[in-house]
Backbone as CSV, one residue per row, in Angstrom:
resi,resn,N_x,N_y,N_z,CA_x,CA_y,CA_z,C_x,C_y,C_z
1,UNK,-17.186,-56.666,-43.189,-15.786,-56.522,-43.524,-15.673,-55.689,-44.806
2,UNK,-14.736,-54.771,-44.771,-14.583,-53.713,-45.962,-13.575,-54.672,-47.311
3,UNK,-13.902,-54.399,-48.168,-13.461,-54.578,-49.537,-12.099,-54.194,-49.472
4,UNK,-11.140,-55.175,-50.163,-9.989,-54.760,-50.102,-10.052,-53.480,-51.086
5,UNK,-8.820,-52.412,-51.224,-8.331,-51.234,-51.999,-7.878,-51.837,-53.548
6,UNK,-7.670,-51.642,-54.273,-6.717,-51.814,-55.434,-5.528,-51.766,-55.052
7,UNK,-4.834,-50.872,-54.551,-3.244,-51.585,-53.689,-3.262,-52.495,-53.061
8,UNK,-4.343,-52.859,-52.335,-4.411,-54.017,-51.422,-3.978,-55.404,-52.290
9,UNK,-4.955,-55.455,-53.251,-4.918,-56.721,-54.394,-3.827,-56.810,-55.017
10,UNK,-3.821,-55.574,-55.714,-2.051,-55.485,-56.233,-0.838,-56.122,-55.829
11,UNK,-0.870,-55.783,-54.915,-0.081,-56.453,-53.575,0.339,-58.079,-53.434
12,UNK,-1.141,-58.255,-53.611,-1.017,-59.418,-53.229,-1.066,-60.449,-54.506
13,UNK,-1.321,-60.146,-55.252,-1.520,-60.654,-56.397,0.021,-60.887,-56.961
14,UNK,1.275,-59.794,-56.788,2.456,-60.210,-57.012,2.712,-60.761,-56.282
15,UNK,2.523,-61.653,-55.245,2.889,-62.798,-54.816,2.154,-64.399,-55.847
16,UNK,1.395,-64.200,-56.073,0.517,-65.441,-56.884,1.194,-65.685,-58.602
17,UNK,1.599,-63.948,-58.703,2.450,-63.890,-60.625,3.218,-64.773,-60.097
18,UNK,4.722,-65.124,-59.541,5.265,-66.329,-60.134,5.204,-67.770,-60.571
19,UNK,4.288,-68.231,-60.097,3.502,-69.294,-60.091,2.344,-68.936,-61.881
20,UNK,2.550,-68.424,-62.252,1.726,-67.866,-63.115,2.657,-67.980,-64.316
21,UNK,3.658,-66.973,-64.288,4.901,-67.065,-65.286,5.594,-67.838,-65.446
22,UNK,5.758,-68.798,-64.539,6.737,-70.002,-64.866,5.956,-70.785,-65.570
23,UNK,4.877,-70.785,-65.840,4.028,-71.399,-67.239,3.954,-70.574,-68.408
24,UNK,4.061,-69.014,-68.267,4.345,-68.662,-69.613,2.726,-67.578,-68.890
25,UNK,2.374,-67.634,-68.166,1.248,-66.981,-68.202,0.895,-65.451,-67.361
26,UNK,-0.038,-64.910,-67.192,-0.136,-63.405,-66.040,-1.288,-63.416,-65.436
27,UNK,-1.377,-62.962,-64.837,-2.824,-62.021,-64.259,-3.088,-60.291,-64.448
28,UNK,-3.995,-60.068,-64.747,-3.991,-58.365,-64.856,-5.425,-58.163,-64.428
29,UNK,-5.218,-57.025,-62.808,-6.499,-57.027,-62.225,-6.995,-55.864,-63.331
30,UNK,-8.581,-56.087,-62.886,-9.549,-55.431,-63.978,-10.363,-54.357,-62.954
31,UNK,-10.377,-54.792,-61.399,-10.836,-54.246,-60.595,-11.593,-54.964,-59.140
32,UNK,-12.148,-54.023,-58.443,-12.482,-55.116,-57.161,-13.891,-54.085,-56.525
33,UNK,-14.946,-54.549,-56.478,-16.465,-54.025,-56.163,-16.527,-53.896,-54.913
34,UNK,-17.369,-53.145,-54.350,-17.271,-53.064,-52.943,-18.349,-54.459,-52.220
35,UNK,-18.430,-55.231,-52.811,-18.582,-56.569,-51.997,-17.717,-57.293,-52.401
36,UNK,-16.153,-57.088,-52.340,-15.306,-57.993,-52.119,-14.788,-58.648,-53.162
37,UNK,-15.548,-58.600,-54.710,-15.741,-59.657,-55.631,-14.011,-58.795,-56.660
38,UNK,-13.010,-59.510,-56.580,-12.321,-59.373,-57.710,-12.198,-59.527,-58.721
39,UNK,-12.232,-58.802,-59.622,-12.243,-59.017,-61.315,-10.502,-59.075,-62.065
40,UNK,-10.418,-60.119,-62.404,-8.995,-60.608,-63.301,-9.329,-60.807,-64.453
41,UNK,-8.091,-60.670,-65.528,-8.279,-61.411,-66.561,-6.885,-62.008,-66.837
42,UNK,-6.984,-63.506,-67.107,-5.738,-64.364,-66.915,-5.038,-64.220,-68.514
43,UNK,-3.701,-64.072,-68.599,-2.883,-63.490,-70.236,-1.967,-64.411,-70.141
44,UNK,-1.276,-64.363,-71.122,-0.636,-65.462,-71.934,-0.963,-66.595,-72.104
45,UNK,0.115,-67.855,-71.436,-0.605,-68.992,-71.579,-1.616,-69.420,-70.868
46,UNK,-1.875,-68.164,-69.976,-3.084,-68.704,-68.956,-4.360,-68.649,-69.585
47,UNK,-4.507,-67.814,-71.263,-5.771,-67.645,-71.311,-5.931,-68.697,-72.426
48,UNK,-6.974,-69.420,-72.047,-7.787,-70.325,-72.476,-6.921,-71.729,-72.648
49,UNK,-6.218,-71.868,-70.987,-5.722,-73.070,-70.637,-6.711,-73.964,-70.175
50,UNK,-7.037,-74.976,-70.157,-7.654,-76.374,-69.396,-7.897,-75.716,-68.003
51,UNK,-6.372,-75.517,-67.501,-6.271,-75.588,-66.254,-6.923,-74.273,-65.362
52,UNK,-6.880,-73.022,-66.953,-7.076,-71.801,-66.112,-8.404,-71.623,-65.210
53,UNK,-9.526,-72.379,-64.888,-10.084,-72.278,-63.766,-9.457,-72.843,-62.611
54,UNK,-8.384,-73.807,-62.634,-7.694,-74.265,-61.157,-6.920,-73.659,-60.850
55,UNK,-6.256,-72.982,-61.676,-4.910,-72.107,-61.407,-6.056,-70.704,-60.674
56,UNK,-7.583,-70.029,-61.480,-7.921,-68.858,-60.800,-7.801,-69.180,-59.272
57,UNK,-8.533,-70.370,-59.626,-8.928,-70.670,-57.523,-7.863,-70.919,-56.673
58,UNK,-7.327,-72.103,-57.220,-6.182,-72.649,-56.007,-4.909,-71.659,-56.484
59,UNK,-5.004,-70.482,-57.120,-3.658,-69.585,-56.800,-3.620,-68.545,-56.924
60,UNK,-4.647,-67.804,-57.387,-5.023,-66.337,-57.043,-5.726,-66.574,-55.812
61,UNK,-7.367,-66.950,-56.529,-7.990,-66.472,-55.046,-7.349,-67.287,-54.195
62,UNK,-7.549,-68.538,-53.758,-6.509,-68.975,-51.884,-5.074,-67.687,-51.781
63,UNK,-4.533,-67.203,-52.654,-3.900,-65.940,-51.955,-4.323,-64.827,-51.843
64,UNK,-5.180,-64.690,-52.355,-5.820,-63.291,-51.975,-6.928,-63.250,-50.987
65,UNK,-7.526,-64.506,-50.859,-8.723,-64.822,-49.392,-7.678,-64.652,-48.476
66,UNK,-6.289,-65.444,-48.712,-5.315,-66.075,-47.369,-4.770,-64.283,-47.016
67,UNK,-4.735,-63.530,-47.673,-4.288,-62.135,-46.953,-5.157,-61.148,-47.158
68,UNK,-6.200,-60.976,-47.547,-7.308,-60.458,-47.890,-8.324,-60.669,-47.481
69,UNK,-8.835,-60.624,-45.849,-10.225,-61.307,-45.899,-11.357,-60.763,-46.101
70,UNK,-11.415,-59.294,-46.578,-12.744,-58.348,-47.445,-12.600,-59.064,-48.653
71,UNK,-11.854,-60.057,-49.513,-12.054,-60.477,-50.552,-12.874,-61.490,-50.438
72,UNK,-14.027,-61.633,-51.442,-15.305,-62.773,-50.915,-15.347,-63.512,-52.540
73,UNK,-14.668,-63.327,-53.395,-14.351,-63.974,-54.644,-13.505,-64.043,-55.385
74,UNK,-13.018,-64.505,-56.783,-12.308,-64.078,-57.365,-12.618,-64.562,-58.980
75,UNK,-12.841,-63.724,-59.924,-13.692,-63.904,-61.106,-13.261,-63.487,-62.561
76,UNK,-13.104,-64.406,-63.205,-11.777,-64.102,-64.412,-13.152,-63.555,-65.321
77,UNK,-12.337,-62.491,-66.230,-13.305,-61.868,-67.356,-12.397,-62.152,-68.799
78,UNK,-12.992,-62.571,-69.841,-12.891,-62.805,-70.934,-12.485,-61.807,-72.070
């Protein structure tokens, strides 16, 4: 299965920002490798929340696996 595009993620990723901002927080992709692996880095209140590893998984990546299936990760950078 091919790697999603950078529009592809884009895409989909403004579906996952509201859920993001109504805490005060963002996502800003960093990029996406051709095995699938997405690179984020989570801003505002998302960075260096408790929660910000549950929020990467259960609301970026499950939306970006759920319409994306060349996406095979999703991996916050510091």
């Amino acid at each position: 299965m091919a790697a999603p595009t950078r529009e592809e993620v884009e895409t989909s990723l403004a579906l996952a920002r509201p859920e993001l901002q109504k805490h005060g927080g963002d996502v800003e992709l960093l990029g996406v490798n051709d095995k699938g692996v997405v690179l984020v880095r989570l801003t505002g209140a998302c960075q260096g929340c408790k929660a910000a590893g549950a929020t990467l998984h259960n609301v970026i990546e499950k939306t970006l696996k759920a319409r994306l299936p060349g996406v095979t990760s999703v991996q916050a950078v510091m």
